[in-house]
C-alpha positions as CSV (number, residue, x, y, z in Angstrom):
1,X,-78.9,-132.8,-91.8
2,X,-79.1,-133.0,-95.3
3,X,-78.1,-130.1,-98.1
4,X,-80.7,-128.7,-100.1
5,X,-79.8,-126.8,-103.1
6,X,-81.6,-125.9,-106.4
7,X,-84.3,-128.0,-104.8
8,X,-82.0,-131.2,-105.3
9,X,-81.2,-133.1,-101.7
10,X,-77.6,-133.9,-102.0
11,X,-78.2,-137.3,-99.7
12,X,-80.7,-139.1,-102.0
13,X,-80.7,-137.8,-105.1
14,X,-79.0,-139.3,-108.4
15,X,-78.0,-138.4,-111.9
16,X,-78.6,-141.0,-114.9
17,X,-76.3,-140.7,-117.5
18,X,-76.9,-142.8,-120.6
19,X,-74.5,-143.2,-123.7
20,X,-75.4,-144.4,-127.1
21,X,-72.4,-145.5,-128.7
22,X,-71.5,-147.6,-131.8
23,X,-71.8,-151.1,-130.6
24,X,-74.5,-150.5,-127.3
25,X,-76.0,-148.2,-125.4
26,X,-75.6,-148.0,-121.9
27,X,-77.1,-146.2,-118.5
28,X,-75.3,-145.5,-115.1
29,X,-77.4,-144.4,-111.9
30,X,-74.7,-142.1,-110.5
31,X,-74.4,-141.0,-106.9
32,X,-72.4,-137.4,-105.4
33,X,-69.1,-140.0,-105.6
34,X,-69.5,-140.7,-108.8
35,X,-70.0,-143.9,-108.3
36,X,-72.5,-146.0,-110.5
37,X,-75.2,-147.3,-107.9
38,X,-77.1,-149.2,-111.3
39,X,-76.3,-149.9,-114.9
40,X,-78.0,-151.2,-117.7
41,X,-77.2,-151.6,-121.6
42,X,-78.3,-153.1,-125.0
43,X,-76.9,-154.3,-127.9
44,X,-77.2,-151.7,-131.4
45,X,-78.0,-153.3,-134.3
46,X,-76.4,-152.1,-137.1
47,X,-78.0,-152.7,-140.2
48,X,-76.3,-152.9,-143.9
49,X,-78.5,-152.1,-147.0
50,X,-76.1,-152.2,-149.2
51,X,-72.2,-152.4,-149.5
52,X,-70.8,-149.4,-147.6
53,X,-74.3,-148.5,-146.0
54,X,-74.1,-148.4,-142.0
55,X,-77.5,-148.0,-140.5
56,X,-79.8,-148.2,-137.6
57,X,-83.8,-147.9,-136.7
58,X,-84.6,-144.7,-135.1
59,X,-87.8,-145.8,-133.3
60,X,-86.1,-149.1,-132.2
61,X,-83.3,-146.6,-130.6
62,X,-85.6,-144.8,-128.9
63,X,-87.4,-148.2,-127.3
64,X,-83.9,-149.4,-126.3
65,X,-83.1,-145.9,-124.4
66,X,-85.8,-146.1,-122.6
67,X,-85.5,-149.7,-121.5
68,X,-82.2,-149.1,-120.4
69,X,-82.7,-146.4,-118.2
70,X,-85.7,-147.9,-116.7
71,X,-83.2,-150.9,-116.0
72,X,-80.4,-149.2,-114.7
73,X,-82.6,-147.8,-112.2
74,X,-84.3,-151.0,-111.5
75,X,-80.9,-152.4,-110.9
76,X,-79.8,-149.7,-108.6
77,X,-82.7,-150.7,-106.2
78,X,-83.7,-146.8,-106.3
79,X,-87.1,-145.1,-107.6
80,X,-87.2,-143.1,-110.8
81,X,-88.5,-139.7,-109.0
82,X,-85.2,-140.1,-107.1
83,X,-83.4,-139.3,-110.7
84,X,-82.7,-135.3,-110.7
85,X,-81.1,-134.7,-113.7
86,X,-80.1,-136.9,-117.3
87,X,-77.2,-136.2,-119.0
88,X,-77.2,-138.0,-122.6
89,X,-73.9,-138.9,-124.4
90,X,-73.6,-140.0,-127.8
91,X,-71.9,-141.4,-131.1
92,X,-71.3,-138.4,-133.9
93,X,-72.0,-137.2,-136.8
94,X,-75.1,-139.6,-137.2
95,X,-78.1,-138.3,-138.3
96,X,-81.8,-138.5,-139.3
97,X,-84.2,-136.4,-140.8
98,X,-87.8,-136.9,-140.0
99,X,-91.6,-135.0,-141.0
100,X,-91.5,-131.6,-138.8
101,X,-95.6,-132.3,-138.3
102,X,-95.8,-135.9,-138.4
103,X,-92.1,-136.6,-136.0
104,X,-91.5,-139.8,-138.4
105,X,-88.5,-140.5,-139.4
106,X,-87.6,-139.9,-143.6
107,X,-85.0,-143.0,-143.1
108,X,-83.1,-144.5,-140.7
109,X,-80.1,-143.4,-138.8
110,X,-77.2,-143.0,-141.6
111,X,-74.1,-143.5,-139.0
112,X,-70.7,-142.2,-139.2
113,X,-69.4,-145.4,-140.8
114,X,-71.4,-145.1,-143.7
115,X,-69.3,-145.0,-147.1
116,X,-72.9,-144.4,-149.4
117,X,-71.0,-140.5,-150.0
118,X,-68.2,-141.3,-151.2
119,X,-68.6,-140.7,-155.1
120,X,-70.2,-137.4,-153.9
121,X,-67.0,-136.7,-151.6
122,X,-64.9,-137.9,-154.5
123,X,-66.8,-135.6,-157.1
124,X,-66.9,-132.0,-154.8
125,X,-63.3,-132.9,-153.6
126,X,-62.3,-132.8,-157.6
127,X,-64.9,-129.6,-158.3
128,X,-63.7,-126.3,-159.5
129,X,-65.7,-124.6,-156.9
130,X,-63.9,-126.4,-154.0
131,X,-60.6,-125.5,-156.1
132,X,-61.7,-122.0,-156.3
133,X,-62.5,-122.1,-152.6
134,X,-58.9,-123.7,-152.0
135,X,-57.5,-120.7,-154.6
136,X,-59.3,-117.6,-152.8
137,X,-58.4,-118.8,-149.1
138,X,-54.8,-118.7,-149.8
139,X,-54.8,-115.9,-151.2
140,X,-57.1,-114.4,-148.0
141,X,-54.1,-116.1,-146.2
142,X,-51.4,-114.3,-147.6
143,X,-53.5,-110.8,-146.9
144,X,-54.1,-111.9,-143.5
145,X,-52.0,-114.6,-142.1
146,X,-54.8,-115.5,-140.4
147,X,-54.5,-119.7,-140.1
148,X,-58.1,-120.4,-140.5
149,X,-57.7,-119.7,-144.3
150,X,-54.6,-121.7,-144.7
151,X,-56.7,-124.4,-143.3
152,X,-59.5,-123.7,-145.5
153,X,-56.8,-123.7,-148.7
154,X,-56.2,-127.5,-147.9
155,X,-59.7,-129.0,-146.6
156,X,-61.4,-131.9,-148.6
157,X,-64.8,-133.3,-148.2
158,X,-64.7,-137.2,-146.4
159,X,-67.6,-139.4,-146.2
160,X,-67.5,-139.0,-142.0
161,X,-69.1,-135.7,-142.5
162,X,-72.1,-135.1,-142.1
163,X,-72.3,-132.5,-144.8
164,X,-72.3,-134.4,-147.9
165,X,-74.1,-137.5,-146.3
166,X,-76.8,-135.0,-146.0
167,X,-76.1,-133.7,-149.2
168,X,-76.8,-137.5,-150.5
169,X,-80.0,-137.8,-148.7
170,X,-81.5,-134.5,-150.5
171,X,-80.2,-135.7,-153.8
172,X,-81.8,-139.1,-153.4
173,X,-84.6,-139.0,-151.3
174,X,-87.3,-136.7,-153.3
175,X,-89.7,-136.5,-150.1
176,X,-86.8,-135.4,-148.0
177,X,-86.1,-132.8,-150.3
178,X,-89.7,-132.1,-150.8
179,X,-90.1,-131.7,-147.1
180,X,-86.7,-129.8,-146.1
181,X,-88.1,-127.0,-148.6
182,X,-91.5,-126.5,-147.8
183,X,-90.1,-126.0,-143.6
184,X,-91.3,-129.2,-143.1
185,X,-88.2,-130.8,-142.6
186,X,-86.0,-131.8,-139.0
187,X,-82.5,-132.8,-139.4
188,X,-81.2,-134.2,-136.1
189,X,-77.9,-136.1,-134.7
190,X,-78.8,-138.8,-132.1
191,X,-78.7,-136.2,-129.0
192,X,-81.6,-134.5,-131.1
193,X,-83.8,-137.5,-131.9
194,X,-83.8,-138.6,-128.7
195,X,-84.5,-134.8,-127.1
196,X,-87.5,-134.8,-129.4
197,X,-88.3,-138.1,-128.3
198,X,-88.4,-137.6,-125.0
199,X,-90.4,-134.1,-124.8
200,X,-93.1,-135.4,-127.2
201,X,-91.4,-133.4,-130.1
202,X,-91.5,-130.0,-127.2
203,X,-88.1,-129.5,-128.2
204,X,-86.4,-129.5,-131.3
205,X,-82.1,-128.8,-130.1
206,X,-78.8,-129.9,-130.3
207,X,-75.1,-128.8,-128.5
208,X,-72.2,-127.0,-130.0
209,X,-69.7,-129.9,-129.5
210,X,-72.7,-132.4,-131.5
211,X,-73.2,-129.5,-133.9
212,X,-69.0,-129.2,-134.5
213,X,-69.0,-133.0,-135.2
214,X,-71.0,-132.5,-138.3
215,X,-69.0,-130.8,-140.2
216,X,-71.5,-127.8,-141.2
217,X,-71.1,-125.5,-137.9
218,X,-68.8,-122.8,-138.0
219,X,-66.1,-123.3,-134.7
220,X,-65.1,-120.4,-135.2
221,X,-68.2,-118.3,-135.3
222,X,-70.0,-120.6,-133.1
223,X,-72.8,-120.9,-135.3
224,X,-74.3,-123.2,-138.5
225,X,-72.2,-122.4,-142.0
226,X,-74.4,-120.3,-144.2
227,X,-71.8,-120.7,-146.6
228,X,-71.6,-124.4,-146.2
229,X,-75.9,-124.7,-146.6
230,X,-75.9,-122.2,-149.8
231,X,-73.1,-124.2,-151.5
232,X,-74.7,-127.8,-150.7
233,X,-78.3,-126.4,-151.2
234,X,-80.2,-127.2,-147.8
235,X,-82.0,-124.7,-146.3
236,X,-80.7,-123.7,-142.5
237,X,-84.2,-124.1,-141.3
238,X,-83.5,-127.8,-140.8
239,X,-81.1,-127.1,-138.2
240,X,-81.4,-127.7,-134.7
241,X,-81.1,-124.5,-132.3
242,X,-77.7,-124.6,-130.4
243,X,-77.2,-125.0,-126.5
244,X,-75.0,-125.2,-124.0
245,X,-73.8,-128.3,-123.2
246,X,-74.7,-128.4,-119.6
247,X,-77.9,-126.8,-119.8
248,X,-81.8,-127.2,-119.1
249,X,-83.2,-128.7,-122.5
250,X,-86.2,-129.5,-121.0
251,X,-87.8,-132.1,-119.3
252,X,-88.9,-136.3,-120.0
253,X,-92.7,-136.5,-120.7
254,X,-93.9,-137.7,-117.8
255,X,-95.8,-140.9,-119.5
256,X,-92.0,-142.1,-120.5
257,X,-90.9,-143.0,-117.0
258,X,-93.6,-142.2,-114.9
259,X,-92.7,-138.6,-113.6
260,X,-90.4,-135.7,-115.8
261,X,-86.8,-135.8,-115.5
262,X,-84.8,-132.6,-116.2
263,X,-82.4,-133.0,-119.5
264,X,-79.3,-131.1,-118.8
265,X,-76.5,-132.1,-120.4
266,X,-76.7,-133.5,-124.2
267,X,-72.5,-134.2,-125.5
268,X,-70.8,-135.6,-127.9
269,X,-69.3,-139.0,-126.7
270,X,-65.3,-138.2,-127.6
271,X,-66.1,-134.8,-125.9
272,X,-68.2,-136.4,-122.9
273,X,-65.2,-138.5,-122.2
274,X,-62.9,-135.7,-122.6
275,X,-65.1,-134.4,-119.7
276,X,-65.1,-137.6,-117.6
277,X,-61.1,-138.1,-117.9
278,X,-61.1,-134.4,-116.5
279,X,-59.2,-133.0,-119.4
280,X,-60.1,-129.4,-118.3
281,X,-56.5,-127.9,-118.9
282,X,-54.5,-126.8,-122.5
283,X,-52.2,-129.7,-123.4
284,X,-54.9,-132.3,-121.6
285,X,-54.6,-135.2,-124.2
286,X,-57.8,-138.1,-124.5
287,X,-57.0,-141.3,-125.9
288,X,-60.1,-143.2,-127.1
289,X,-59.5,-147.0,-128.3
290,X,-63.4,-148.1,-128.8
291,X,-64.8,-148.9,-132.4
292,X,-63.1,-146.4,-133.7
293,X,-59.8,-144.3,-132.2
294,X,-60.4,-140.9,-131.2
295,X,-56.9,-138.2,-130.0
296,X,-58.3,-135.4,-128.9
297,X,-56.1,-132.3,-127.2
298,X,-57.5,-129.5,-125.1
299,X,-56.7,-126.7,-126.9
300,X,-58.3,-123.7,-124.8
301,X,-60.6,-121.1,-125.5
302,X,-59.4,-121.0,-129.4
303,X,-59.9,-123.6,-132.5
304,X,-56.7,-125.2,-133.9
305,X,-57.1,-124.5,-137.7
306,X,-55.5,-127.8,-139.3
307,X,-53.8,-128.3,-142.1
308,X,-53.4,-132.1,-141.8
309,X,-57.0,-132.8,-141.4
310,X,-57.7,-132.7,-137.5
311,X,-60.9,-131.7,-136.5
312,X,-61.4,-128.2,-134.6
313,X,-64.1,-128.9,-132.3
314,X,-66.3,-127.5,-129.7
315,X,-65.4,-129.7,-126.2
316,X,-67.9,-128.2,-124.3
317,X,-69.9,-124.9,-123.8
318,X,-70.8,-124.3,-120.2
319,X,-71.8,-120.7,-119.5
320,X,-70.0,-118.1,-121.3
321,X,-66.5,-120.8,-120.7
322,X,-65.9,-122.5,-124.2
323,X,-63.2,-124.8,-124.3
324,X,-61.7,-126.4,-127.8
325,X,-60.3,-129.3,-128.7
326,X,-58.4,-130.7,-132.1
327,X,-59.6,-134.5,-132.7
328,X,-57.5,-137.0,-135.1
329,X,-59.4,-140.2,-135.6
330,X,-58.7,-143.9,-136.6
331,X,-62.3,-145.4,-137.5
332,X,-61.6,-149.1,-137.3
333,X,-60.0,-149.9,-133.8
334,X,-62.6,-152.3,-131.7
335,X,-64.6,-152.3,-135.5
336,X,-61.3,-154.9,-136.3
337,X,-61.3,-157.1,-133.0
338,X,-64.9,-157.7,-133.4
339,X,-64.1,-159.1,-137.1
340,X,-61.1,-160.9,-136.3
341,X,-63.4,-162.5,-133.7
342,X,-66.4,-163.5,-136.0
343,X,-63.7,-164.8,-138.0
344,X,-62.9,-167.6,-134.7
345,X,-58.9,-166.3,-133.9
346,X,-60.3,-166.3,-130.7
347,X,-63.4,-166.0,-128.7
348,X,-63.0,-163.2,-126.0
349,X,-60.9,-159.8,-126.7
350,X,-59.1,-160.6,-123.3
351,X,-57.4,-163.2,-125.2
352,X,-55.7,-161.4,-127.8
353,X,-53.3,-159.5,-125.3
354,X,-51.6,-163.0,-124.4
355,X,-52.0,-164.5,-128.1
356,X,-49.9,-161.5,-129.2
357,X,-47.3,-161.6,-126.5
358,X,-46.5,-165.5,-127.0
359,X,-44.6,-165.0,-130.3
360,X,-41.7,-162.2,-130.0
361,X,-42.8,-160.7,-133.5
362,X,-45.8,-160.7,-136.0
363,X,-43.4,-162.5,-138.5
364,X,-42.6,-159.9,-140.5
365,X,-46.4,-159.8,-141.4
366,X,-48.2,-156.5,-141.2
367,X,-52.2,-155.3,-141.2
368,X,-53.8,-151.8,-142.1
369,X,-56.7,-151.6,-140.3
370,X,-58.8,-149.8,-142.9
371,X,-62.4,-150.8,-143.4
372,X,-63.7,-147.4,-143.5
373,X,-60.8,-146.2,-145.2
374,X,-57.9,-144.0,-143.3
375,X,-58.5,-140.9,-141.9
376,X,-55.7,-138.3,-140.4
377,X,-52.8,-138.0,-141.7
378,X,-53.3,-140.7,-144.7
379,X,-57.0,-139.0,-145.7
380,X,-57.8,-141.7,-148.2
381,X,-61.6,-143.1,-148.0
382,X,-60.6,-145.6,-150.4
383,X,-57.7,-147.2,-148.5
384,X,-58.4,-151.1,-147.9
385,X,-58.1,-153.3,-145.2
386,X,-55.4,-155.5,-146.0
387,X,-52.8,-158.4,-144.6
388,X,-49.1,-158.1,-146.3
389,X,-45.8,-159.9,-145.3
390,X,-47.9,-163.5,-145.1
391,X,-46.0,-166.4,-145.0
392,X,-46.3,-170.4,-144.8
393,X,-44.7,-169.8,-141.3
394,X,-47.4,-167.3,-140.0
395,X,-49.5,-167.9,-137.3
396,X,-53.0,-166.8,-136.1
397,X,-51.0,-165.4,-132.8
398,X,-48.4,-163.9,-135.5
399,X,-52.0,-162.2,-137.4
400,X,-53.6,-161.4,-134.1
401,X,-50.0,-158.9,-133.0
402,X,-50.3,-157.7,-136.0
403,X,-54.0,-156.6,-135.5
404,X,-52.5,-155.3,-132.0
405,X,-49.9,-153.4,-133.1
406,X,-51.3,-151.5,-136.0
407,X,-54.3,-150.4,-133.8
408,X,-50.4,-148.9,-131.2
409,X,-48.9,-147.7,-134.9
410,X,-52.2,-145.2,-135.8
411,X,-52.0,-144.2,-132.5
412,X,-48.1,-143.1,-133.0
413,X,-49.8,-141.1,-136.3
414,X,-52.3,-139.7,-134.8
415,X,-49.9,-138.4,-131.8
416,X,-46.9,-137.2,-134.1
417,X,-49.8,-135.3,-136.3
418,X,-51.2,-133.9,-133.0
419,X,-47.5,-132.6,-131.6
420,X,-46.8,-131.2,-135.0
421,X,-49.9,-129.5,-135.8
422,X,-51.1,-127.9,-132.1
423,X,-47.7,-127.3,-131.2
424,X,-49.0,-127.4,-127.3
425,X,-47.1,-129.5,-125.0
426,X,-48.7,-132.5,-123.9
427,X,-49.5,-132.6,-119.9
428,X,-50.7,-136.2,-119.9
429,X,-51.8,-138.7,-121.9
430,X,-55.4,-140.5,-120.5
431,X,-56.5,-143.7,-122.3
432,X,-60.2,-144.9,-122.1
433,X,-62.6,-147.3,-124.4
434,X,-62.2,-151.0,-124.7
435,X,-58.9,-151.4,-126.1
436,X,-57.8,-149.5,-123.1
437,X,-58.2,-153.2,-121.0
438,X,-55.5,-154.7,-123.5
439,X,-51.9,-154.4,-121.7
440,X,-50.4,-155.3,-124.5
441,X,-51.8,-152.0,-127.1
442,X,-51.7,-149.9,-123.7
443,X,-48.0,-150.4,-123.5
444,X,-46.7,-150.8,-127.0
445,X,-48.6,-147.1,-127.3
446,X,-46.7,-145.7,-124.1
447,X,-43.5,-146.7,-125.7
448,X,-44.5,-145.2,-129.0
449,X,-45.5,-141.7,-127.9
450,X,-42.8,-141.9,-125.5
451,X,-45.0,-140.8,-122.8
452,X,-46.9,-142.5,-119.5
453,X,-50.5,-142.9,-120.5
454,X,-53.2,-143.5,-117.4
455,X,-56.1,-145.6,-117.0
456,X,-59.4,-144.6,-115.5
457,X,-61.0,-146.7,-112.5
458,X,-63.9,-145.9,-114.6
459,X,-64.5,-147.8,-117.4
460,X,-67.2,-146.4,-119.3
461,X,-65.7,-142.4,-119.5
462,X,-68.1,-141.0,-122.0
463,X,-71.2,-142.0,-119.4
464,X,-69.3,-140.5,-116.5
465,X,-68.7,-137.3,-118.1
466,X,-72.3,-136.8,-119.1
467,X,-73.3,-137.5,-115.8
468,X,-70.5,-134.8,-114.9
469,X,-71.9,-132.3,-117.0
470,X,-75.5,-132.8,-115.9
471,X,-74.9,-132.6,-112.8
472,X,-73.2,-129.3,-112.9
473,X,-75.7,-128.0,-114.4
474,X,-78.4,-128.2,-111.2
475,X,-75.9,-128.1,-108.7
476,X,-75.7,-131.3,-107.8
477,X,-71.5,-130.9,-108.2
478,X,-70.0,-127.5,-107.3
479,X,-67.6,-127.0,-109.7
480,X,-65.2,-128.9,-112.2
481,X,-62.6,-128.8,-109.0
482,X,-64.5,-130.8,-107.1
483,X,-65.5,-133.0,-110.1
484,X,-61.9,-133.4,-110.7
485,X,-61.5,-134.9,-107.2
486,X,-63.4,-137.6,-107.7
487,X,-61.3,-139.0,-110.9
488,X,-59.6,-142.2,-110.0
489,X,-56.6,-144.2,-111.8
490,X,-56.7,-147.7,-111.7
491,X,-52.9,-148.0,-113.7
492,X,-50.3,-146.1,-115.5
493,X,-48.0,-147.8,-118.3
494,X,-44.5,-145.8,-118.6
495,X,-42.9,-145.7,-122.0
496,X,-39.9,-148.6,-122.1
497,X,-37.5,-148.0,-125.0
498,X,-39.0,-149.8,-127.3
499,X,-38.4,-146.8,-130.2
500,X,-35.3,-148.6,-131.7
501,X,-36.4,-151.7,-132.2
502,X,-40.2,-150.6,-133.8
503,X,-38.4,-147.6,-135.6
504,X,-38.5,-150.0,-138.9
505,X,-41.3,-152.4,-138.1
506,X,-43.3,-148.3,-138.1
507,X,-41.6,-147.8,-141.6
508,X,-42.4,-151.2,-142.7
509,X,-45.9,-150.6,-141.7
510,X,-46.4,-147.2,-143.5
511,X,-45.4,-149.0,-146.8
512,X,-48.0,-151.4,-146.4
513,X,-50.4,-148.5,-146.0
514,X,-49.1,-147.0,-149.3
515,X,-50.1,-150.2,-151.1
516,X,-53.5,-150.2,-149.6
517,X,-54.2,-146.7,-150.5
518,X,-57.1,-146.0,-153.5
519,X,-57.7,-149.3,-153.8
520,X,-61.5,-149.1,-154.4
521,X,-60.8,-146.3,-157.2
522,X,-59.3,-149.1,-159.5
523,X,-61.1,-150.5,-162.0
């Protein structure tokens, strides 16, 4: 006898859960095991304008989303009206704005990559009123002791915000601007393009942990930065309303896929993997290696106000249960391996694990993997991406374990930043994303951080914990206990001591970083 509950029958009933990430998007048909029954994805096209633009088509997004969830359930052999709930994961902090009346799109997609900012980030970072700002917050600091204002006294604009990209688009596009002040103006990360998408434009709504990725919602008053819109002059009305992240958004127009589907979970990809790695505890540590690097910590039911430049972020929002996280970041991880391989070192990633480990060294040669500049703790958006210590005796294996190991050495950064700043102790590392499948980063990173680090059975987290979160949200799952349950580790890699023979290739390394630092200020 089958169990019947919020009108969902537990025995043949599924959840799709579709990620849009940087490189594809991709759709799992999920069953009560978690266990993906059909999967489908597509390739993104990124375009590139001009030098330093990232970009992508809006409309041709929503076509692919749709033809990969009609695949995925194709390929699962089930029928659509079997599909009781969609959970959507995606990429952050990249937006569009399109005609309130009209739902087309001002532009395309301006995605998190995008360097077009970064004279304006440059400019506000030197201003007096960000100086003032800086001035006033440590001396509401000293009054209060509260951290949030020491963290305030140090912050500086970067070009992965969404904040000033925005700020670029009102300064540049007139009919945007035109638009955004005559209330005829929708701003919208990718969750909210495609929840507009699907309900014919019913529903015009966002997340907290999307709306903490842009840079211009308050975590600590869980709501959108009047201060932040009255400084960069757009009007609030743009804005998205905020929702729970597992919640009832709404449901698929029916002449999408042939019958409605319930929307009940829209997440941020680092958070929805967070979610799927079952990092539900304080001191529950994410390890991301995809196209970019993402460390994120659980940090409870309170922000972590940096002073280093981690990210306080909404994980998730489920109920009146809000759970934080502090995010450190590395934007060119699997961004490098896919250059490296257009370049011919090689022509599968698989290969580059046993390329690296069949010379004992990189040669004294080292690479700073900074195409889109270096985030936490180095905070230079002019950084460049650079090979140093080249010899006549180098190799392509000797460049390739150099490529390997700096991706291991931000990882050692972003960890020691993490420890220092949270001051939480670490329960357990979990490691997800591409890079994850390459032993050799895997275990050079367990030896840095001195810790074991586990890898899912799972391979695409940030799907899984969509699905996760959906599914909670009707029932279909009882609880994140029984979620948890169903979390499966394919390996562990346990720290060797490897610390004193890296401690100076590390040191090495960081002066090569110095060198590449502010390189596109020069003239």
């Amino acid at each position: 006898m089958c169990t019947v509950r919020n009108g969902v029958r537990r025995d043949d009933k599924y959840i799709l859960a579709v990620d849009v990430g940087t490189a594809s998007i991709r759709c799992h048909v999920y069953d009560r095991a978690a266990r993906s029954r059909g999967f489908s994805s597509k390739q993104i096209q990124l375009l590139y304008p001009n030098p330093g633009w990232v970009e992508m088509d809006p409309d041709l997004l929503f076509e692919q989303f749709v033809t990969v969830v009609k695949n995925a359930v194709e390929d699962s052999g089930l029928q659509m009206k079997q599909m009781a709930a969609l959970g959507i994961s995606a990429q952050r902090a990249t937006f569009v704005t399109w005609n309130k009346t009209t739902g087309k799109p001002f532009h395309n997609f301006i995605c998190w990559q995008d360097l077009r900012a970064a004279e304006l980030v440059r400019s506000w970072n030197n201003s007096f009123l960000l100086q003032t700002i800086h001035m006033s917050s440590r001396m509401l600091h000293f009054l209060t002791r509260q951290k949030r204002f020491l963290a305030a006294s140090v912050i500086n604009f970067s070009t992965q915000h969404v904040s000033l990209r925005l700020a670029w688009v009102l300064q540049n596009l007139q009919q945007v601007q035109d638009a955004a002040y005559e209330g005829n103006c929708c701003f919208g990360t990718i969750d909210t393009w495609l929840l507009h998408k699907l309900t014919d434009g019913a529903v015009f709504a966002t997340d907290f942990s999307n709306a903490s990725t842009t840079a211009m919602f308050d975590p600590f008053q869980m709501c959108w930065s009047e201060f932040l819109a009255s400084m960069l002059s757009f009007p609030l009305s743009i804005l998205p309303a905020v929702e729970d992240t597992s919640h009832n958004f709404g449901l698929t127009d029916s002449s999408i896929f042939g019958v409605s589907i319930p929307i009940t979970a829209l997440v941020a990809d680092q958070q929805s993997a967070m979610f799927g790695e079952c990092c539900f505890d304080i001191g529950d540590v994410k390890l991301t290696m995809g196209s970019g690097t993402f460390l994120s910590i659980n940090t409870g039911t309170k922000p972590h106000a940096s002073v280093s430049g981690l990210y306080p972020l909404v994980a998730w929002k489920i109920g009146p249960e809000i759970t934080y996280l502090a995010e450190g970041n590395s934007a060119d991880t699997g961004i490098v391996i896919k250059w490296a391989k257009g370049l011919g070192f090689f022509s599968d990633p698989s290969e580059t694990e046993k390329m690296a480990q069949e010379v004992q060294d990189s040669d004294g040669v080292f690479f700073v993997p900074s195409f889109s500049g270096l985030q936490v703790p180095v905070n230079d958006p002019y950084a460049c991406a650079s090979f140093m210590g080249l010899k006549p005796s180098t190799t392509k294996n000797h460049l390739i374990r150099a490529i390997l190991e700096s991706i291991a050495f931000r990882n050692k950064q972003l960890y020691t930043t993490m420890l220092k700043e949270t001051q939480i102790p670490v329960t357990y590392v979990r490691a997800d994303g591409g890079i994850s499948n390459n032993g050799f980063v895997m275990q050079l990173t367990s030896d840095l951080l001195t810790c074991k680090i586990e890898k899912p059975q799972c391979s695409d987290m940030s799907s899984l914990g969509a699905a996760f979160l959906a599914g909670l949200a009707i029932g279909f799952w009882d609880s994140k206990a029984e979620v948890k349950k169903l979390r499966m580790v394919e390996k562990v890699y346990n720290p060797r001591d490897a610390l004193p023979v890296y401690d100076l290739i590390v040191d090495k390394w960081e002066k090569a970083i110095k060198r590449s630092m502010h390189w596109y200020c020069q003239t």
